[in-house]
C-alpha positions, 0 to 999 in steps of 0.5 A, spaced: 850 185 189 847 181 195 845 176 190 851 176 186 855 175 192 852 169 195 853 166 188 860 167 188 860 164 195 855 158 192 861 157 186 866 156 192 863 151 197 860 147 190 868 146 188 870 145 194 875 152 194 871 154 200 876 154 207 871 151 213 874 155 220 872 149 224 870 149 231 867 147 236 861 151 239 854 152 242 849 150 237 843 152 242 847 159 243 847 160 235 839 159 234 837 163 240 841 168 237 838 167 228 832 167 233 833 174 235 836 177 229 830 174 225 825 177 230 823 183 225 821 178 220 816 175 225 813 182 225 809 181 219 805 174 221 801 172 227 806 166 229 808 164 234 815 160 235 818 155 239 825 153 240 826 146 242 833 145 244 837 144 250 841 148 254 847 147 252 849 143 245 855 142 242 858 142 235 863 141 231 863 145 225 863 151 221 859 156 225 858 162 220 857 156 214 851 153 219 848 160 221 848 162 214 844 155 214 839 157 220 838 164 216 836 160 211 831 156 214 828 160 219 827 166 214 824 162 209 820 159 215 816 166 216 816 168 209 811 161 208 809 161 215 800 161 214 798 167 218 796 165 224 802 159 224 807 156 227 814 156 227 818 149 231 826 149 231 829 144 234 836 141 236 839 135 239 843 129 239 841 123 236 842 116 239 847 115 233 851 122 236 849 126 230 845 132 231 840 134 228 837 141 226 831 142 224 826 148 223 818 146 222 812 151 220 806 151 219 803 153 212 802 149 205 805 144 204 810 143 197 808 137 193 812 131 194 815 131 187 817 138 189 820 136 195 827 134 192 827 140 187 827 145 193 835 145 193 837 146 186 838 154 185 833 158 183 828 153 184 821 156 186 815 152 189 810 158 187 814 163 183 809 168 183 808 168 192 816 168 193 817 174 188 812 179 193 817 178 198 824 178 194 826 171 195 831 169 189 831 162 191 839 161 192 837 160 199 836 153 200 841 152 195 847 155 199 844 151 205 845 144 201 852 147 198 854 147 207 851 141 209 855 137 203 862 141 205 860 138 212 858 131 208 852 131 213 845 131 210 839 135 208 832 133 207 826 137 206 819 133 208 812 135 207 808 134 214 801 132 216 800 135 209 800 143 213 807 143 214 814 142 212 820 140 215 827 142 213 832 137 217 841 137 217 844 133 220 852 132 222 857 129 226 
């Protein structure tokens, strides 16, 4: 039920259907709150997480649509997160006024020609390692889907070969 109803949700923001609730909100607040949330997840790893943001952030933007993106991200986080490991997410403004969220953990890192992939639906790096945790590889996917309802940008990047980084950045 879950899975088919986060498809339909997937269809509507890919076709354009889907009506944005636009407002301006604390980006810092909504992180503080997915972290706790997601605290349950962060009981099976040794990790610590660090939130790097400041106190307060504005946006402008749909604030469920961009929490559904940060739930995304954070959970994947853990469940890719090496044990002990680390999980950093961090917002702010860029010098060009955009801000930028990105949520980075340490574990392996998924191979450059991977990284694109990543976003397409179903679409599993190690499909062997992502059904232990009942993943169904949607949830990349439907953060995509947002971003591009907001015409900002998404991109995964590989760091220092131990990590990786998932970035959106709008207006």
């Amino acid at each position: 039920n879950h899975i088919v109803k986060r498809l339909l949700n997937l269809d509507e923001l890919e076709s354009g259907n889907m009506t944005l609730s636009w407002e301006e909100f604390d980006v810092t607040e909504l992180l503080r709150g997915v972290m706790q949330a997601s605290a349950v997840l962060a009981g099976n790893h040794t990790c610590e997480v660090t939130l790097d943001s400041p106190e307060e952030l504005m946006v402008w933007a749909d604030e469920f649509m961009l929490e559904e993106v940060i739930q995304n991200y954070l959970s994947n986080a853990y469940h890719y997160v090496s044990d002990p490991g680390h999980i950093w997410i961090r917002a702010f403004r860029r010098d060009d006024g955009e801000v930028e969220i990105s949520v980075r953990n340490t574990g392996n890192q998924i191979p450059e020609a991977d990284l694109d992939q990543v976003w397409d639906k179903f679409y599993k790096v190690d499909k062997a390692r992502t059904r232990s945790y009942g993943g169904s590889g949607i949830g990349l996917s439907v953060a995509k889907a947002v971003a591009d309802s907001h015409r900002a940008k998404i991109l995964a990047e590989s760091e220092d070969g131990k990590s990786l980084n998932i970035k959106v950045v709008f207006n």
